[in-house]
N, C-alpha and C positions, 0 to 999 in steps of 0.2 A: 364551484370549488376551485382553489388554485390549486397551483403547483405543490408537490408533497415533496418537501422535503424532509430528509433522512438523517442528515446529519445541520447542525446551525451553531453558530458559536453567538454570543451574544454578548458584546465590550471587553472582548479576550485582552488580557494583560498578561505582560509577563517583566518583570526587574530584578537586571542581576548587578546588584549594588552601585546602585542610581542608574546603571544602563537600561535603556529599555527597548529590548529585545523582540517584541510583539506589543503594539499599542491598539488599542479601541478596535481591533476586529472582530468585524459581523461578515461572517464567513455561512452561504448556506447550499448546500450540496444536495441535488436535488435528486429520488431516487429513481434508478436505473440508469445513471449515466455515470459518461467517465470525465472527471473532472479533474484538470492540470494546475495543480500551485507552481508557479513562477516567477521569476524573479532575483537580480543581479546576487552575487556572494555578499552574505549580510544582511540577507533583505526580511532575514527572521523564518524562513520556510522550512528549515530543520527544528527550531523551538518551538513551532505552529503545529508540526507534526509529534513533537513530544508532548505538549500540553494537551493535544487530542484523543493522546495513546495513555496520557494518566503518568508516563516517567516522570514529568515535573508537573508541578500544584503552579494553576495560574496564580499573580496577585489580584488579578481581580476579572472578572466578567463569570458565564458559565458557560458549558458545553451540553447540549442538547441532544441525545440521540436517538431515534425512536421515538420521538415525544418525553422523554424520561431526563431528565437532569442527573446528567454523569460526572458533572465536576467535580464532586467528592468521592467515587468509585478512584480503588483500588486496581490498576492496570490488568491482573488476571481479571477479574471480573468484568471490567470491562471487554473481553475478548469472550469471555463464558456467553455473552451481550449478543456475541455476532459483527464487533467491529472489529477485523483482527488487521495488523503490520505485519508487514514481510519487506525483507532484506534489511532490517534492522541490526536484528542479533539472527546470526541464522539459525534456524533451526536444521541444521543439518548435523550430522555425526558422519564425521568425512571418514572412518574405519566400517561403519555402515554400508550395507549394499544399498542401492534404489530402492528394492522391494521393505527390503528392512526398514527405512528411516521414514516411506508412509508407511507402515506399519504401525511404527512409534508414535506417528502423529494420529492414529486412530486411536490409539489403547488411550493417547491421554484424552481425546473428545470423549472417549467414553469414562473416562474420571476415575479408573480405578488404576492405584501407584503399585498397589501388586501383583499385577498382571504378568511382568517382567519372573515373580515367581510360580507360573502355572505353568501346563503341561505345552507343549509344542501341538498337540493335537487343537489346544481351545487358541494358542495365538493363531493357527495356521486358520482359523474359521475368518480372521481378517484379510487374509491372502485375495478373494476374489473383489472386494471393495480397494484395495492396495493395489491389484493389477489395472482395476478401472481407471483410478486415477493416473495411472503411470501412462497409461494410453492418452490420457487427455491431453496431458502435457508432451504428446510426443516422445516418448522415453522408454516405449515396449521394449523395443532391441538394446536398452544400457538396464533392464530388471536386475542383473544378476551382478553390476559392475558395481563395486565402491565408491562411493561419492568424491574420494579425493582422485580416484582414476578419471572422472568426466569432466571435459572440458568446460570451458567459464561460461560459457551458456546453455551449457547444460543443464550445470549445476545450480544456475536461475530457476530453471526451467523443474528440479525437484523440488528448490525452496516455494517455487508457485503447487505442487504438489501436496507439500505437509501443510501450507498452510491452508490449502482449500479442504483437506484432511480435516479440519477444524468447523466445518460446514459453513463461514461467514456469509455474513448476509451483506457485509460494506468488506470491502478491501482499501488498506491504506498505502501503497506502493512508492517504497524511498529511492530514487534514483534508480530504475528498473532497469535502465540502458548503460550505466556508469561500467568504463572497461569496458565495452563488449565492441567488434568489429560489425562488418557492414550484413552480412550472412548471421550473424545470431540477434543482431538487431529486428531484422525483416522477422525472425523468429518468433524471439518473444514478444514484439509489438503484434504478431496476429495469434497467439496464445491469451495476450491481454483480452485483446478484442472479444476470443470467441467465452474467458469465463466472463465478461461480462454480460455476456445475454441475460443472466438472471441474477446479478448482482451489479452491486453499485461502486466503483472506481474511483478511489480520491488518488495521483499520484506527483509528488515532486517527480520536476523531469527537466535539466537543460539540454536536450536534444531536441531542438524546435521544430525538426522536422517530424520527430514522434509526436508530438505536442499536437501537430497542425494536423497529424493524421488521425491520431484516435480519440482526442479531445474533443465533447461537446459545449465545454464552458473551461474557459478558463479565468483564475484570478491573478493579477500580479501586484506581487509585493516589495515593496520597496523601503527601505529603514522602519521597516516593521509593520508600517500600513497599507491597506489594500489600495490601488493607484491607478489601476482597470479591471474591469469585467466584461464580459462577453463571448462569443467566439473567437476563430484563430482572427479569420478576418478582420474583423471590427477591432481586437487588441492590439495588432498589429498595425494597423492605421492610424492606431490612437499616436500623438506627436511627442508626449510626454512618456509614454512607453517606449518609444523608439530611441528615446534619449537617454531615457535610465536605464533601459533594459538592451532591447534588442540592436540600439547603434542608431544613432544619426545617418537614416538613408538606407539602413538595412530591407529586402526587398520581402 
C-alpha cells in the first residue's frame, strides 16, 4: 500500500479573465501531517486555498477529498465533509464571551438554527464540551472574557476553538502567524502541533521559520505552478526555490 492521501487536486485551474491564477496543479496532502503551501506574493496560494474550500469553482481540473470528488460541492458541505478553514472569515462574534462563541460553534455542528430559541438549561448541556475545548487551546482563564477583550493571539487561539468545535478531520489554516509577535507565535505554532496529533494540517504560512518547524512537506508555488516539493531541507536547497522564493543565498 502507499501513502494515503487525504486530500489531492488533480490539473487544478483557475482564470480570472485570461489571467491565470492556479495552472495544472496536482497538489496531494498526505493524511496525518502538516503540510505548508508557500510561495512569493502571486504565486496563487490564497486562490489554491479558495478553490479547495469551494469559494471559487476551478476552470478546470478536480478536487479529491476522502477519495470522494468534491469539485462540485457547495463550501458548507464541504465543511459538513470534515474539511474545514480557519482564519478565513472568522468565525468569532467579538461582543461574545469565549465560552459563548464555542458554544455557537457547537450548536451549529449539531445542525439545529433554533437552538438559539431554547431554554438556557438545554444550551448550558454544551457548557462541559465548550469548557474542553477552551482548555485545549489554552484559554480556561479568558472563559468569561469577550472576544474583542483578548488580545490577537488569543483570539487565534478561540478562532482555532470554534473551528475544532466543528469536529474536522483536515484543517486548512490561512496565514495562522500573520500579525502576531514573537511570544504568540511560539504559542499558536505549538497549539498547531498538538491538534494535529489526530488530524491533518494544510496551512499557507510566510513565516519560514514556522514552516521549517512544524512542516512535514512542503509545496512551493510560484505564478501559479507547483516549483518544489519536499521537506524544509531539501526546499530550501532547491536553487530555483532560493531564487524565486526564499532569496539568492538565503540560509
Amino acid at each position: 500500500m502507499g501513502e494515503d492521501f487525504i486530500l489531492e487536486t488533480h490539473d487544478l485551474a483557475k482564470e480570472f479573465a485570461g489571467f491565470v491564477a492556479v495552472n495544472g496543479v496536482n497538489l496531494r496532502v498526505a493524511r496525518g501531517t502538516i503540510h505548508a503551501l508557500i510561495g512569493p506574493n502571486g504565486a496563487g496560494k490564497t486562490t489554491c486555498f479558495n478553490l479547495l474550500t469551494k469559494f471559487l469553482s476551478p476552470t478546470r481540473g478536480r478536487i479529491v477529498y476522502q477519495q470522494r470528488d468534491i469539485t462540485a460541492l457547495a463550501p458548507a458541505d464541504v465543511a459538513r465533509l470534515g474539511l474545514v478553514r480557519s482564519f478565513q472569515i472568522s468565525a468569532v462574534f467579538p461582543h461574545l464571551t469565549v465560552l459563548e462563541n464555542v458554544r455557537v460553534a457547537l450548536q451549529r455542528k449539531r445542525g439545529s438554527s433554533f437552538d438559539f430559541w431554547r431554554s438556557k438549561r438545554v444550551l448550558d448541556a454544551f457548557n462541559e464540551r465548550a469548557m474542553a475545548l477552551i482548555a485545549d487551546v489554552g484559554l480556561a482563564d479568558f472563559a468569561s472574557w469577550t472576544a474583542v477583550e483578548l488580545p490577537y493571539g488569543r483570539k487565534r487561539a478561540l478562532e482555532i476553538a470554534t473551528t475544532l468545535a466543528l469536529d474536522p478531520e483536515m484543517l486548512l489554516l490561512d496565514e495562522p502567524m500573520a500579525g502576531m509577535g514573537h511570544e504568540d507565535i511560539v504559542r499558536i505554532s505549538a497549539l498547531i502541533k498538538a491538534v494535529s496529533a489526530d488530524r491533518t494540517v494544510l496551512m499557507v504560512e510566510h513565516n519560514l521559520s514556522v514552516v521549517a518547524s512544524l512542516s512535514d512537506r512542503i509545496t512551493v508555488l510560484t505564478r501559479g505552478r507547483i516549483l518544489a516539493e519536499g521537506d524544509y531541507e531539501t526546499v530550501s536547497a532547491d536553487p530555483n526555490v532560493r531564487e524565486a522564493y526564499l532569496g539568492v543565498g538565503h540560509a
